[in-house]
RODO-2510 file (C-alpha; in nm, 4 decimals, decimal comma):
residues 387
     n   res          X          Y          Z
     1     x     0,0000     0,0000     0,0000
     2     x     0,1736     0,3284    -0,1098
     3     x     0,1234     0,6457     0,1221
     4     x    -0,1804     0,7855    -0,0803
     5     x    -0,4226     0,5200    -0,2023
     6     x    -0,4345     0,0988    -0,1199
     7     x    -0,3244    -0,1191    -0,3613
     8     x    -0,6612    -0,2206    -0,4379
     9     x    -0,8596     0,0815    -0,5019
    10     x    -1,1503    -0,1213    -0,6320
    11     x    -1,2262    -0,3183    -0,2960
    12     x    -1,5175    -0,2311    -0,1746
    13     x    -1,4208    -0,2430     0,2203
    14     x    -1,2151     0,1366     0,1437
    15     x    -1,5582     0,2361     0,0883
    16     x    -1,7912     0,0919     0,3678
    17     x    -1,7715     0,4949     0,5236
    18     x    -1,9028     0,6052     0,1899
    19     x    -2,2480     0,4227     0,2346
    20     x    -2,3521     0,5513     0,5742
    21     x    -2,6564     0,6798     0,6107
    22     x    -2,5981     1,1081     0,4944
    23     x    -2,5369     1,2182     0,8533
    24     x    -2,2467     0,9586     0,9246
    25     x    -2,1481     0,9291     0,5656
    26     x    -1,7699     1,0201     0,4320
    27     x    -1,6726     1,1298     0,1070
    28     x    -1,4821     0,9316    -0,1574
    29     x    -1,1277     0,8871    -0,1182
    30     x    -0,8860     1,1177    -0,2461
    31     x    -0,7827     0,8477    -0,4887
    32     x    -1,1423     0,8425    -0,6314
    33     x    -0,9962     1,1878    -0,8015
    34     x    -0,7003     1,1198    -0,8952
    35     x    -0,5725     0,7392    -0,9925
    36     x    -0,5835     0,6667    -1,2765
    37     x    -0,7064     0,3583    -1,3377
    38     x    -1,0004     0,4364    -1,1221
    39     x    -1,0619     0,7218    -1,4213
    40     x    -1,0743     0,4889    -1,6585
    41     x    -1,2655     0,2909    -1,5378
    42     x    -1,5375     0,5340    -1,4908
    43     x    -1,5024     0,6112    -1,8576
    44     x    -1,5558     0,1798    -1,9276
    45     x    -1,8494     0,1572    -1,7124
    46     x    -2,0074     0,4577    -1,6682
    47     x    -2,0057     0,7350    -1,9639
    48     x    -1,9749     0,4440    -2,1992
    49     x    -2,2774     0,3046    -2,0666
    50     x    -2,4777     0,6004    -1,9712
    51     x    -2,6521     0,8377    -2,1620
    52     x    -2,4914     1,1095    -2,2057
    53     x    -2,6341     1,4995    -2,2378
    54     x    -2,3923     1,6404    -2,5379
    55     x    -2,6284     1,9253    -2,6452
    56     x    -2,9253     2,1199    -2,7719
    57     x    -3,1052     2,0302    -3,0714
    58     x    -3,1275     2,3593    -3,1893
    59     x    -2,7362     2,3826    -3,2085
    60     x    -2,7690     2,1329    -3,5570
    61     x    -3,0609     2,3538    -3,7793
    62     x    -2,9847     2,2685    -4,1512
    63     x    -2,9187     1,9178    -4,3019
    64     x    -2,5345     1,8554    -4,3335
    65     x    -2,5164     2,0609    -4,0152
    66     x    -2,2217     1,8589    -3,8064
    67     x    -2,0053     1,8952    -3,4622
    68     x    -1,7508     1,6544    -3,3816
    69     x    -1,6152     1,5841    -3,0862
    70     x    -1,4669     1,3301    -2,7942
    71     x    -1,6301     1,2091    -2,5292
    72     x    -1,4845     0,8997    -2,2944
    73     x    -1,2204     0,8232    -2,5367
    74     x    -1,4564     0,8049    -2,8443
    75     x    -1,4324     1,0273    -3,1205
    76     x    -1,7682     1,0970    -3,2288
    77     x    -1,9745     1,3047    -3,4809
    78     x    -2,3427     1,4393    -3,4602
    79     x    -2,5067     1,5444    -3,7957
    80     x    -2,8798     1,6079    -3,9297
    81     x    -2,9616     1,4319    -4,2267
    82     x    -3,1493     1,5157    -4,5468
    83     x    -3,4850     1,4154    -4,3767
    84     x    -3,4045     1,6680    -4,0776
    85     x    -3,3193     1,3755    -3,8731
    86     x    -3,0002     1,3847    -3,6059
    87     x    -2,7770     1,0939    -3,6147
    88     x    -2,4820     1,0351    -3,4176
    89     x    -2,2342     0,8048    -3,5523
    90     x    -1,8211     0,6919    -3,4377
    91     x    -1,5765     0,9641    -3,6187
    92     x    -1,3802     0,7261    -3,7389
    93     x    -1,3756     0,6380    -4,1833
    94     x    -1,4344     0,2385    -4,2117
    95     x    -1,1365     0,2262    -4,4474
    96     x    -0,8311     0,2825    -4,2283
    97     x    -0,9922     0,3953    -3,9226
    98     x    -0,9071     0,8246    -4,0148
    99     x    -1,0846     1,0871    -3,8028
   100     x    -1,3171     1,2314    -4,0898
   101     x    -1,4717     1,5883    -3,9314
   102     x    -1,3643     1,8199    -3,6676
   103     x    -1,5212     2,1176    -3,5120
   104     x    -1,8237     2,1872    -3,6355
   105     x    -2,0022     2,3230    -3,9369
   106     x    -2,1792     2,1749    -4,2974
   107     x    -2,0938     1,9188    -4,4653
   108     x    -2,3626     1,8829    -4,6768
   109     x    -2,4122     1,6921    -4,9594
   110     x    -2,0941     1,4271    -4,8200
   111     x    -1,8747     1,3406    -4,5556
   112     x    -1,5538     1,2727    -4,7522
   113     x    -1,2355     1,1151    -4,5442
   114     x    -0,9499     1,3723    -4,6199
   115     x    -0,7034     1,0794    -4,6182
   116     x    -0,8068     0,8720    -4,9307
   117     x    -1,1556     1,0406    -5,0648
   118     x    -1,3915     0,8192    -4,9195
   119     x    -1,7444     0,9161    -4,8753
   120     x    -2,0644     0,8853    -4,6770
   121     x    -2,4037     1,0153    -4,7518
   122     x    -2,5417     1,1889    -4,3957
   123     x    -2,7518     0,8916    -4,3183
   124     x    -2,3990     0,7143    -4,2488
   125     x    -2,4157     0,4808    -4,5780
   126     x    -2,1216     0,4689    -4,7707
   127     x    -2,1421     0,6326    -5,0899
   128     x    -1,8080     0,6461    -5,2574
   129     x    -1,4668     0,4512    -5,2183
   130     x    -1,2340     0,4767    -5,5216
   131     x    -1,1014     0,1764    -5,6671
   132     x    -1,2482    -0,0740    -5,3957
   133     x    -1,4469    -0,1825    -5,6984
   134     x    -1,1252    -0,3582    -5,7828
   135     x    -1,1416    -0,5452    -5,4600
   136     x    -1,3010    -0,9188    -5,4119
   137     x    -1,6243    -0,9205    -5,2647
   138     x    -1,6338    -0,5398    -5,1697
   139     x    -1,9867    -0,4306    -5,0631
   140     x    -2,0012    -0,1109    -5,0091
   141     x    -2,3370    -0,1979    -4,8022
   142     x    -2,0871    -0,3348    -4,5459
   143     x    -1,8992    -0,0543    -4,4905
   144     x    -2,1025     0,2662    -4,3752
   145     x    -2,0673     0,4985    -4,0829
   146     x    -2,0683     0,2965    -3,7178
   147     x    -2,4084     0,4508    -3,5751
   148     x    -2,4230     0,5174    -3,1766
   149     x    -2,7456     0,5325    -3,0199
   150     x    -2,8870     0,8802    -2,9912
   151     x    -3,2438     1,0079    -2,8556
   152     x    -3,3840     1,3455    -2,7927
   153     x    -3,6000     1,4752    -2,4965
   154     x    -3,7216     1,8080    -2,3986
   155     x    -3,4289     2,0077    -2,6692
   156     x    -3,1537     1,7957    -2,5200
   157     x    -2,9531     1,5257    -2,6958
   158     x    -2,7893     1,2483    -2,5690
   159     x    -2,6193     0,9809    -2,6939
   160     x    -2,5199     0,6223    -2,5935
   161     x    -2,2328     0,3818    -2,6857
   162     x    -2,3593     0,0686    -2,5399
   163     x    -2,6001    -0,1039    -2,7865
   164     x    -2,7134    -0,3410    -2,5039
   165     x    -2,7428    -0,0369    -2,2481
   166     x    -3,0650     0,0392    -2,0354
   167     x    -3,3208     0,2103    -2,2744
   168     x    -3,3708     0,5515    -2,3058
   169     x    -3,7121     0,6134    -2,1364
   170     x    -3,5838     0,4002    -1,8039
   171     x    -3,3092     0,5895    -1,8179
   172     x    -3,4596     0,9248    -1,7595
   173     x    -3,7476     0,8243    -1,5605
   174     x    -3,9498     1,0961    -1,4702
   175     x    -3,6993     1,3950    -1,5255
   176     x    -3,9371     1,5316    -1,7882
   177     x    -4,2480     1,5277    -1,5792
   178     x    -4,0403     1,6854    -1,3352
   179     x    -3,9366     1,9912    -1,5189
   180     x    -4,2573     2,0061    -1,7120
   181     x    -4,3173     2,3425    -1,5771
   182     x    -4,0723     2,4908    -1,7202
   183     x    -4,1653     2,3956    -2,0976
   184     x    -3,7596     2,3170    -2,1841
   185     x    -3,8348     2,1694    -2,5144
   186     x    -3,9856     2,5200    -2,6119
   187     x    -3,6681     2,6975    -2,5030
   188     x    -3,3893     2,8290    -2,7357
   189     x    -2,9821     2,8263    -2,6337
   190     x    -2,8545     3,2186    -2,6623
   191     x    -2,4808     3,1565    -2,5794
   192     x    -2,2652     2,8212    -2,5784
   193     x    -1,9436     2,8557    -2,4313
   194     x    -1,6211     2,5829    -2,3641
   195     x    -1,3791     2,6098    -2,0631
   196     x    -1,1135     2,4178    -1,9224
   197     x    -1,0614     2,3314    -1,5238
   198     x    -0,7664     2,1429    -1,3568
   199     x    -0,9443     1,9615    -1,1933
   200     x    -1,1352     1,6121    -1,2291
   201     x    -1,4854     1,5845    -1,3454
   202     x    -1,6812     1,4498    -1,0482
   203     x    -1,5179     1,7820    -0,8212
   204     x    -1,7166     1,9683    -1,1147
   205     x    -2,0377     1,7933    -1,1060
   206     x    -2,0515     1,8464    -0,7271
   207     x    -2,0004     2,2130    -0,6770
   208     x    -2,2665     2,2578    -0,9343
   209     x    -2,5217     2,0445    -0,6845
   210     x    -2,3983     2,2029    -0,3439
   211     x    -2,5251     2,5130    -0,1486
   212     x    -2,2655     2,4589     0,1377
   213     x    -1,9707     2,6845    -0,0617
   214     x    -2,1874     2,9697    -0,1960
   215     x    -2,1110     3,1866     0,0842
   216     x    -1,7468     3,1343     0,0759
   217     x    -1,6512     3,0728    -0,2759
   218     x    -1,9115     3,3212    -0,4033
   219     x    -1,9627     3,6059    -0,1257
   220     x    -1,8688     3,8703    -0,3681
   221     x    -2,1301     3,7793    -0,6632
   222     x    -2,3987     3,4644    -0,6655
   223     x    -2,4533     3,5168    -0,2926
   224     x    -2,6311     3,8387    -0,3559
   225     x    -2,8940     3,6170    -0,5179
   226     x    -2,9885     3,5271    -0,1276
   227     x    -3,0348     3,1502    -0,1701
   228     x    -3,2222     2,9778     0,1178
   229     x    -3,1372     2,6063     0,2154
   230     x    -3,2378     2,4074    -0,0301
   231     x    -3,6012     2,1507    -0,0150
   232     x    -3,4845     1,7854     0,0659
   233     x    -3,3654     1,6448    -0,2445
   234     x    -3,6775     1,4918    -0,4276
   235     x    -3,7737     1,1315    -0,4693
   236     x    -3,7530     1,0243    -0,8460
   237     x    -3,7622     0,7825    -1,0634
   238     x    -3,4538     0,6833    -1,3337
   239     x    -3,0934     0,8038    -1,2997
   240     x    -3,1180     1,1084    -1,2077
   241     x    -3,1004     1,3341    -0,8832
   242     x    -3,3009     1,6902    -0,7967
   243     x    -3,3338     1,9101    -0,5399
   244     x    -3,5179     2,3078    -0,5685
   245     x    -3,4280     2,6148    -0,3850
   246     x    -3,5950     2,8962    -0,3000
   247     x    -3,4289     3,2603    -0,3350
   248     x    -3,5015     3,6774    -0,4285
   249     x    -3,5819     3,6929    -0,7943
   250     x    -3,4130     3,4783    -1,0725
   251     x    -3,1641     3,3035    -0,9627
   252     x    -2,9774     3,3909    -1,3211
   253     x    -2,9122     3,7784    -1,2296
   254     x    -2,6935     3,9263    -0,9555
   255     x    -2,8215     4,1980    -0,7849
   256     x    -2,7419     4,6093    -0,8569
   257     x    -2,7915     4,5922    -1,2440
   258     x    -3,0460     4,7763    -1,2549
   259     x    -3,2352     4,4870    -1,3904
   260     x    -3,5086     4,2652    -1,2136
   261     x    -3,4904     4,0153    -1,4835
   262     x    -3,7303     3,9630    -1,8189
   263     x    -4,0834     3,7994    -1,7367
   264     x    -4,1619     3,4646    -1,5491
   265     x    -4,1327     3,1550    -1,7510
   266     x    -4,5363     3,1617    -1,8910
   267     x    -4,6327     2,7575    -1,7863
   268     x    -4,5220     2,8025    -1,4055
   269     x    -4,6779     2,9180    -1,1103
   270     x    -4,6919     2,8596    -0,7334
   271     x    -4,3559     2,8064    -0,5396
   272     x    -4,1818     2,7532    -0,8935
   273     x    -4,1944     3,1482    -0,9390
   274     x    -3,9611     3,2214    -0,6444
   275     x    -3,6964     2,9417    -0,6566
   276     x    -3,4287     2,7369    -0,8833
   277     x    -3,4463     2,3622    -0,9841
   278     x    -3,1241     2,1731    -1,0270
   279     x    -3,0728     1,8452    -1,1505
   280     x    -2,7766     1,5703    -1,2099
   281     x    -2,8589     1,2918    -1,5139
   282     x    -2,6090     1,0540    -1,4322
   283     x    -2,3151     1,0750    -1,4909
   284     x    -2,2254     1,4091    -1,5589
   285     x    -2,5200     1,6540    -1,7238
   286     x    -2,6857     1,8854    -1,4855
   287     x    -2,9109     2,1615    -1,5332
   288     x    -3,1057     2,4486    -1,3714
   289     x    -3,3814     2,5493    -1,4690
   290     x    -3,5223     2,8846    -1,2828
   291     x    -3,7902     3,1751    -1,3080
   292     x    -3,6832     3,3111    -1,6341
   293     x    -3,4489     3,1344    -1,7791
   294     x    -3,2317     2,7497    -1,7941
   295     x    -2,8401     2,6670    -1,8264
   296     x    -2,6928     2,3930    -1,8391
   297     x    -2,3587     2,2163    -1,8608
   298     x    -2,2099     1,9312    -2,0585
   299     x    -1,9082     1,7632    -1,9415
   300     x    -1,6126     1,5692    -2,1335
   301     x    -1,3680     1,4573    -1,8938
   302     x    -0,9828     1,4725    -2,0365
   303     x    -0,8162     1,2716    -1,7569
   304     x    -0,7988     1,2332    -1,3725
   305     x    -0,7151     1,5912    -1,3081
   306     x    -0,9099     1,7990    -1,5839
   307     x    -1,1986     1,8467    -1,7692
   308     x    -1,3849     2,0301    -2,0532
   309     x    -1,6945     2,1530    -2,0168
   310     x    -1,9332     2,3557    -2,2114
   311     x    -2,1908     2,6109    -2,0349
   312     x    -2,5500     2,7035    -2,2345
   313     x    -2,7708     2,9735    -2,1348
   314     x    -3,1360     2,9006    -2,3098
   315     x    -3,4331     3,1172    -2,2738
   316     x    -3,8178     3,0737    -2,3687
   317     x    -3,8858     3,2311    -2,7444
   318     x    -4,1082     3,5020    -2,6389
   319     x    -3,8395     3,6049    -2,4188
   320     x    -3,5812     3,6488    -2,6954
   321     x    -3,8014     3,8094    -2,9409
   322     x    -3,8828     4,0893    -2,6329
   323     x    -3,7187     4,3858    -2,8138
   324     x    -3,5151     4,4425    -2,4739
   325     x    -3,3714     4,1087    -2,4859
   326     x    -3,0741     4,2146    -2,6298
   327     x    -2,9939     4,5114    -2,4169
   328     x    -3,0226     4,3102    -2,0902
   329     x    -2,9200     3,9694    -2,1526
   330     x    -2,5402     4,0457    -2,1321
   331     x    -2,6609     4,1171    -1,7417
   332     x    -2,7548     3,6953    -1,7195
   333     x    -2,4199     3,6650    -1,8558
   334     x    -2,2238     3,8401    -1,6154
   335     x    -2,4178     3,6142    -1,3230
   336     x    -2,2523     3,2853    -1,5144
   337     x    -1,9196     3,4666    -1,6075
   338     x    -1,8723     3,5537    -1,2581
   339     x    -1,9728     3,2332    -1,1217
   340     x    -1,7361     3,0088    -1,3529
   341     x    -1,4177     3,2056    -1,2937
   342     x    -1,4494     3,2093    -0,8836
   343     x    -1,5736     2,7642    -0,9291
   344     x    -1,3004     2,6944    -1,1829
   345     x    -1,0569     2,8744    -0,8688
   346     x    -1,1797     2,6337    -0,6217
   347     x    -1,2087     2,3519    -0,7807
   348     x    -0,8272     2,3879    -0,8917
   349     x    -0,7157     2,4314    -0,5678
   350     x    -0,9399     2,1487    -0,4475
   351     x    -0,8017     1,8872    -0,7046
   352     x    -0,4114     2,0413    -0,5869
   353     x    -0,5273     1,9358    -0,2346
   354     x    -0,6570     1,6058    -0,3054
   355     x    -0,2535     1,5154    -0,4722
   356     x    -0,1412     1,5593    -0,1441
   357     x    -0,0236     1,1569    -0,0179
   358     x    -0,1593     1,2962     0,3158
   359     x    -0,4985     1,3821     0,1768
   360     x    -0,7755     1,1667     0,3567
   361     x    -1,1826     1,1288     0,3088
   362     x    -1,4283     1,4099     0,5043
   363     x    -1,7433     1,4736     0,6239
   364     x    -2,0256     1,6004     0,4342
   365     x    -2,2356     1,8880     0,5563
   366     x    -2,6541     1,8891     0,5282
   367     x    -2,6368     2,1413     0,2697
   368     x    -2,4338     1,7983     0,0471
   369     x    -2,6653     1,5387     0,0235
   370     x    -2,6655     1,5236    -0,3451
   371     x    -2,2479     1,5003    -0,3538
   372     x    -2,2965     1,1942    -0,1188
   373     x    -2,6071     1,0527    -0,3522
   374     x    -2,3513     1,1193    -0,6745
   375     x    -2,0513     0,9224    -0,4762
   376     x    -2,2403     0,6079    -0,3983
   377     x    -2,3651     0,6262    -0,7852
   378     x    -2,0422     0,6153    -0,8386
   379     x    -1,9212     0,3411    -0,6489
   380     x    -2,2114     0,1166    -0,8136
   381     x    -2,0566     0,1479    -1,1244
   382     x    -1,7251     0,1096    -1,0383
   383     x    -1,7119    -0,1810    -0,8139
   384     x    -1,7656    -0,4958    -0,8984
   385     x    -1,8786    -0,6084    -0,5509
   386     x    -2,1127    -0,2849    -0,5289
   387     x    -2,2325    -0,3797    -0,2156
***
């Protein structure tokens, strides 16, 4: 056993502390953020199993409209087709295995591989491949685009690698019924933005579904907002966690702008009107949805000790055809700006802590549940004695 983590990280006695009841329970080990083969793992069994949030549908309009990108190890494309539908297939050409977009844009009428010209139609089916006619018993048939599982729910997409993975409805459970109120499907993304954090991806999921560290980390900005402890976190049904807070206002606006924030979402009412919902969809999307307004992030893990992550502000369309939407929306921005630069400063000084070999597992405060109901998630899809 070396100073900072046992030999065998994937017993599951070094967790027994981890599955107390919440007011006894400890955290994950250090080594849960920072080995690792216990990141890779997480990438094998759970965002390779999962379904995964990796955008809006909105951000793919136009047939031949494309963004490429990596996720758990696997290059992968989205792209709408010449029907309007969205496909998500492996980036990878089924001749010699070439990466065959990047970034984003059209593509339209062909994906072509830039290595030796072959090409695909947008439904994935291989439409060209010069001089494999000259080849025994080449179908081109055989050889189109590797699909990967992709559904759409309320504007979100999400995608799937495992063929034989739980199906999408289970997955989600109730999360729709849930945040019915706030008529997502009918809302429209106004800014997308990347970012980069030293840090690993679970210390990002969790300060996203904490309270305890808004006073400290955020005194000088999202603390104006005047949150109030948080409801109990809800009782749901699929993978997925929730939990709604009360505060002054819209929880997307600091205050002293001058501002109070464009009109109430139109479908809620009640308690809804004065608080913020936030949710975690297992493993790693989360989203808030609050008077006025939703944002969410979608995360893409690079390795123990950082991650890539991209923030989306949405609001309703009546909202954004106001003609003051412009002229006040760069105030929402500032709330998220602010936020991300004081989190991405904790959470790098967090994951520098959590290096130290004298690091050790702590305690987790009421205003945590949702960190500790995340870690035991976790640890069910990591272990293979779970229990």
């Amino acid at each position: 056993m070396s100073l900072d983590h046992p030999d065998d990280i994937f017993a599951a006695s070094h967790y027994e502390q981890v599955r107390r009841l919440p007011a006894e329970a400890q955290t994950l080990p250090p080594w849960c953020y920072t080995h690792r083969d216990f990141y890779q793992r997480e990438l094998q069994r759970l965002f390779r199993r999962s379904w995964n949030c990796v955008g809006r549908v909105e951000r793919l309009p136009h047939p031949g409209d494309f963004v490429a990108f990596e996720l758990a190890g696997v290059p992968t494309m989205l792209i709408r087709d010449e029907g309007g539908r969205l496909r998500a297939f492996a980036n990878t050409c089924r001749h010699r295995g070439t990466q065959l977009l990047e970034g984003s844009g059209n593509c339209k009428p062909l994906i072509q591989c830039p290595y030796h010209g072959w090409s695909y139609r947008l439904d994935g089916k291989l439409a060209g491949a010069p001089e494999m006619e000259k080849v025994s018993a080449f179908k081109k048939d055989d050889y189109g685009l590797i699909p990967v599982r992709l559904e759409t729910r309320d504007g979100f997409i999400f995608i799937n690698f495992d063929e034989d993975a739980t199906d999408f409805d289970s997955y989600l459970g109730d999360f729709s019924e849930t945040f019915a109120p706030y008529s997502l499907g009918e809302m429209r993304c106004v800014r997308r933005r990347q970012y980069e954090v030293a840090c690993n991806w679970k210390l990002f999921i969790e300060v996203f579904m904490e309270w305890y560290h808004l006073k400290a980390v955020h005194s000088n900005s999202l603390d104006s907002i005047n949150y109030d402890h948080p409801d109990p976190v809800d009782k749901t049904k699929g993978q997925y966690v929730t939990q709604f807070g009360t505060h002054e206002g819209t929880g997307a606006l600091l205050k002293g702008h001058g501002h109070t924030g464009f009109p109430p979402i139109a479908t809620l009412s009640g308690r809804l009107l004065s608080g913020t919902r936030y949710a975690l969809v297992y493993p790693a999307f989360v989203v808030a949805a609050s008077t006025d307004s939703m944002w969410y992030f979608e995360c893409y893990p690079q390795g123990p000790d950082r991650t890539r992550y991209a923030m989306s502000v949405c609001f309703p369309e009546n909202t954004i055809a106001r003609p003051d939407f412009q002229e006040h929306v760069g105030t929402y921005f500032e709330r998220f700006d602010a936020g991300i630069v004081e989190d991405n400063a904790i959470l790098e000084r967090q994951q520098a802590g959590l290096t130290s070999p004298l690091a050790r597992a702590g305690r987790l405060s009421p205003l945590e549940p949702i960190v500790g109901l995340f870690a035991q998630w976790i640890l069910d899809g990591v272990l293979d004695d779970a229990n």
